[in-house]
C-alpha positions as CSV (number, residue, x, y, z in Angstrom):
1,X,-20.3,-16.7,-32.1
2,X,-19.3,-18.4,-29.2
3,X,-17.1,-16.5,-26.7
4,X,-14.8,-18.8,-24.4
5,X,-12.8,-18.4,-20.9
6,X,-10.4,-21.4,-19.8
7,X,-9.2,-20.9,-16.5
8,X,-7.5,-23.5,-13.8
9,X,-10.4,-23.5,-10.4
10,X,-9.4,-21.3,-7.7
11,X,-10.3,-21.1,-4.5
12,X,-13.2,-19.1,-3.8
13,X,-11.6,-16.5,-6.4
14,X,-11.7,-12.7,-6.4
15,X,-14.4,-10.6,-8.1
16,X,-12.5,-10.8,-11.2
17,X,-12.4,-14.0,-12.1
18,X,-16.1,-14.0,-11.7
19,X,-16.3,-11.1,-14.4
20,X,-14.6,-13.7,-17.1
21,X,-17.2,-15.7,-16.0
22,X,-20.1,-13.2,-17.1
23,X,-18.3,-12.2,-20.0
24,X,-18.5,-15.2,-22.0
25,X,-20.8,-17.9,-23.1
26,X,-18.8,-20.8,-22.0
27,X,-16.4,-21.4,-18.9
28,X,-14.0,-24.2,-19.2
29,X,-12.4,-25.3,-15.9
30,X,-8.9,-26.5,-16.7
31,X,-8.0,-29.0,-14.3
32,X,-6.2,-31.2,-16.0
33,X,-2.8,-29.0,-15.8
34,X,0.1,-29.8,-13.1
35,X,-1.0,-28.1,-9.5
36,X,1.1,-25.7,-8.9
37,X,1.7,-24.8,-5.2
38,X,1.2,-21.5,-3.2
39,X,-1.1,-20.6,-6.1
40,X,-5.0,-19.5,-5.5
41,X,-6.1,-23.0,-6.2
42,X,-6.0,-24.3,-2.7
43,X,-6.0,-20.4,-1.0
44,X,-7.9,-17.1,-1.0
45,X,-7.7,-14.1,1.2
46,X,-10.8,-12.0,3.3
47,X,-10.1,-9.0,5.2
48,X,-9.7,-8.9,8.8
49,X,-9.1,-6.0,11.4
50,X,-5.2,-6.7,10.8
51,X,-5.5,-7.0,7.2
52,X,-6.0,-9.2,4.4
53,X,-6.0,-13.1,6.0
54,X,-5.5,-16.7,4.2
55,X,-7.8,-19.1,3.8
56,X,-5.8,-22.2,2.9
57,X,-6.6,-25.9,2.0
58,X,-4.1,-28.2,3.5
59,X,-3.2,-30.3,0.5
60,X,0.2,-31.0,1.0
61,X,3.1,-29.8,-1.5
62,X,3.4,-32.2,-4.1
63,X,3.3,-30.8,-7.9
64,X,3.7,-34.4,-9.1
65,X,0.1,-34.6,-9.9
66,X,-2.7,-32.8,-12.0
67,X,-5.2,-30.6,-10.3
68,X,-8.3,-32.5,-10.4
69,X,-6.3,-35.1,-8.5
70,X,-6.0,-33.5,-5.7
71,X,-6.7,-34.5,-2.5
72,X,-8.1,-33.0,0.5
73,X,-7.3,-35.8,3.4
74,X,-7.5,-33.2,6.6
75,X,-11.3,-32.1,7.1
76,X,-10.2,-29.9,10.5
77,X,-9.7,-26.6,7.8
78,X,-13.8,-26.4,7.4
79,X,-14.1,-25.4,10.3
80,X,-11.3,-23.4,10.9
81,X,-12.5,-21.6,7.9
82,X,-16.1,-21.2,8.7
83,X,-14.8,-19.9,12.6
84,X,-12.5,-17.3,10.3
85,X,-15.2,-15.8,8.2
86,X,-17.6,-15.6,11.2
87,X,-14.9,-14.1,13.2
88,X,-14.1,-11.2,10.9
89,X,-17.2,-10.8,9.2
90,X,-19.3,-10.9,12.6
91,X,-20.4,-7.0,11.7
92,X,-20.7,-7.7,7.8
93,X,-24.4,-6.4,6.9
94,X,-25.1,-9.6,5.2
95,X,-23.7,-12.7,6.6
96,X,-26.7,-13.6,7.5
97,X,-28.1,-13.5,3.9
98,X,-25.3,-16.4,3.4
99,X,-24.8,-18.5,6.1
100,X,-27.0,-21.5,5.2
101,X,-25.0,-21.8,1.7
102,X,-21.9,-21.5,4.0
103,X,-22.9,-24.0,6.6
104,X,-23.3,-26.2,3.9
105,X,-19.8,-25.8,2.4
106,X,-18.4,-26.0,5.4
107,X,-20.7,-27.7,8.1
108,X,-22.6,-30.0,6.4
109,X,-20.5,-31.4,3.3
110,X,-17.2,-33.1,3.3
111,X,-14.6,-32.9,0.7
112,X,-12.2,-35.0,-0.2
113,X,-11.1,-33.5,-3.7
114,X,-9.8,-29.7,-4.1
115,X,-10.9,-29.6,-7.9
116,X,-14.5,-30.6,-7.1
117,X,-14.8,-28.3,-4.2
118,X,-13.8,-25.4,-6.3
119,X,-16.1,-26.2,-9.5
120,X,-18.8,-26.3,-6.9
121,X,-18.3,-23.3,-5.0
122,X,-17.9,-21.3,-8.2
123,X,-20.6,-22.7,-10.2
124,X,-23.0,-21.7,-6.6
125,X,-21.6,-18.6,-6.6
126,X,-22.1,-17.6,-10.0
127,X,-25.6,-19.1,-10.5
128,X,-27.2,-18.9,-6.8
129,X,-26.0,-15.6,-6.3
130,X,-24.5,-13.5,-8.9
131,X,-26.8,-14.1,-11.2
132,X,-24.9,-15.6,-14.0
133,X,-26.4,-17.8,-16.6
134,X,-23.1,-18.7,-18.3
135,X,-22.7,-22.2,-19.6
136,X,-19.9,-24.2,-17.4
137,X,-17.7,-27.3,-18.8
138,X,-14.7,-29.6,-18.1
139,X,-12.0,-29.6,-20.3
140,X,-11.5,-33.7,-19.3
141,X,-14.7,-33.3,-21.4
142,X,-13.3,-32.2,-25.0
143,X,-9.8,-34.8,-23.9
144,X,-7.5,-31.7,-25.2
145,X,-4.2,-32.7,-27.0
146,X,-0.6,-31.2,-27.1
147,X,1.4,-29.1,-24.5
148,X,0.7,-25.4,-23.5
149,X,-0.7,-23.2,-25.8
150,X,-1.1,-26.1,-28.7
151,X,-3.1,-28.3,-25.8
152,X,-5.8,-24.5,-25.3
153,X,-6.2,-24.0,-29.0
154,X,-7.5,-27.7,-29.4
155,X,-9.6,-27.2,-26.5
156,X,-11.1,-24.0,-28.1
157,X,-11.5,-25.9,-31.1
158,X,-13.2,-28.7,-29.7
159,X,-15.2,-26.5,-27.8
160,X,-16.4,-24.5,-31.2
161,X,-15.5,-21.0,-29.9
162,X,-14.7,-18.4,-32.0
163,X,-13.4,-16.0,-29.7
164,X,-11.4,-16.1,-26.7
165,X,-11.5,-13.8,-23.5
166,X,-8.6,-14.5,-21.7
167,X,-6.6,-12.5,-18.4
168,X,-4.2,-10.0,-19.0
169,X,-1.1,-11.9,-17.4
170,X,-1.2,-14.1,-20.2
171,X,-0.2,-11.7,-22.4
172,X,3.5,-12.7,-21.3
173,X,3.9,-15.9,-23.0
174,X,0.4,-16.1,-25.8
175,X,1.4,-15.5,-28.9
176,X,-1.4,-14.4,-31.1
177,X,-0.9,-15.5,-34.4
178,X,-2.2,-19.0,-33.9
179,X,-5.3,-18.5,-32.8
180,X,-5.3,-16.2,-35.7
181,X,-4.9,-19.1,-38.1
182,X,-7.6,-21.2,-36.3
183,X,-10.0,-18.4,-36.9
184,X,-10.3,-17.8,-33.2
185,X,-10.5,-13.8,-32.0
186,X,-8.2,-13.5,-29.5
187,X,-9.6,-11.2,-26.2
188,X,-8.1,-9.6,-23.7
189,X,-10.0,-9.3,-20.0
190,X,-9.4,-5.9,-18.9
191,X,-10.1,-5.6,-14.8
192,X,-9.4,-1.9,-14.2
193,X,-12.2,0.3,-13.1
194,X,-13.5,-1.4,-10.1
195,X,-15.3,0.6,-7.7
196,X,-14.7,0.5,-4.1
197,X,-17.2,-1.1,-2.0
198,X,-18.1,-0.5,1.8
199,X,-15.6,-3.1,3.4
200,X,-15.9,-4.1,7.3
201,X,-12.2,-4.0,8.1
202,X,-10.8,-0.5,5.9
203,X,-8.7,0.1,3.9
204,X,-9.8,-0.9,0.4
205,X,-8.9,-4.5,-0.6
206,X,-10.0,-5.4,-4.1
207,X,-7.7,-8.3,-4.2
208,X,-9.7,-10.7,-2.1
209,X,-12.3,-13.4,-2.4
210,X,-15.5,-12.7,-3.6
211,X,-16.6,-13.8,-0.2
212,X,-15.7,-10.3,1.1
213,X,-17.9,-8.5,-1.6
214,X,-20.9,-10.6,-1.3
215,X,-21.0,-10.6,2.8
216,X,-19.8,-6.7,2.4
217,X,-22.9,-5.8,0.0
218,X,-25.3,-8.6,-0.4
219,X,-27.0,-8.7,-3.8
220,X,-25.5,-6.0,-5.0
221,X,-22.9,-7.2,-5.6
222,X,-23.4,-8.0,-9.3
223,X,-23.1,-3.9,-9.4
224,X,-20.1,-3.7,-8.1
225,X,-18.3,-6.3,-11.0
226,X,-19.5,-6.2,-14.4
227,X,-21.8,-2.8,-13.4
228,X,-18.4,-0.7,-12.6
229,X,-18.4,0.8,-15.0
230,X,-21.8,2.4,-15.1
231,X,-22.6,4.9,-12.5
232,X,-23.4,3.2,-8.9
């Protein structure tokens, strides 16, 4: 059996998104889809003393072009990002556990496209320091044919999976009996139950980037994602 998550790469995405991650056996980045814009693929929120703040990628507006052909031609938001998170995490208990992965992202490298950015921050994240030994992959990789839900089910084919986990918004416009007849279990990610977390800036946020978690509780934080529902 071979359990499989498709998703378009966000931004440094919430706790969530890493849980799909966990849950299956392979991760499929799907960036050959039309950017959309003021989506999570160029932008992500932390928690500041005034609330939840965005991070945001200048890539300009244009939805004439795929995902993993975005550009990022203004290096200035590195920094203004990296001054951000040490701003409002200054009293996190572990920023300190994570600041030479973060100077690299955001001192030391430069980027110049959004999809390989993302691929690489969640592939670190997951790994490095979550923990997770799931298997990633391209969908440029398996050339997917068709449009829309026709264009995933030939991706999961080519892919071999045999069951699909996919996030609960989806259940708007998926219609089951397809993957049916391909022999593919459909799955259905279910992100209630979360437990709060200590958080520098109160109240409770869950919906931020998993930045906040990992600064908020270190390596723990694998507890406080696929281990919520066990007794903390």
């Amino acid at each position: 059996m071979t359990r499989v998550a498709v998703i378009q790469s966000n931004y440094v995405p919430w706790k969530g998104y890493f849980d799909v991650i966990h849950d299956v056996e392979l991760f499929i980045f799907h960036d050959d889809l039309q950017y959309t814009k003021n989506d999570w693929r160029n932008r992500n929120k932390i928690k500041s003393a005034a609330g939840p703040t965005w991070l945001t990628i200048p890539v300009g507006t244009s939805e004439s072009r795929l995902i993993c052909e975005v550009e990022i031609k203004d290096p200035t938001w590195q920094k203004k990002h990296w001054n951000l998170i040490k701003t409002h995490y200054a009293k996190a208990p572990h920023l300190a556990t994570y600041a030479d992965f973060l100077k690299d992202i955001f001192e030391t490298r430069r980027w110049d496209n959004l999809s390989v950015l993302n691929q690489h921050l969640i592939r670190t994240i997951a790994k490095d320091h979550l923990g997770i030994t799931t298997r990633f992959a391209d969908s440029r990789e398996y050339a997917p044919e068709g449009a829309k839900q026709e264009r995933l089910l030939d991706l999961l084919k080519k892919a071999g999976a045999t069951s699909y986990l996919s996030g609960p918004a989806a259940k708007d416009y998926i219609e089951a009996d397809p993957f049916r007849d391909a022999g593919i279990e459909l799955q259905w990610k279910d992100y209630s139950g979360y437990p709060e977390y200590p958080q520098v800036h109160p109240p409770f946020e869950h919906g931020v980037s998993i930045l906040d978690l990992l600064l908020n509780v270190g390596p723990d934080a694998p507890r406080y994602i696929w281990g919520a529902r066990q007794p903390i």
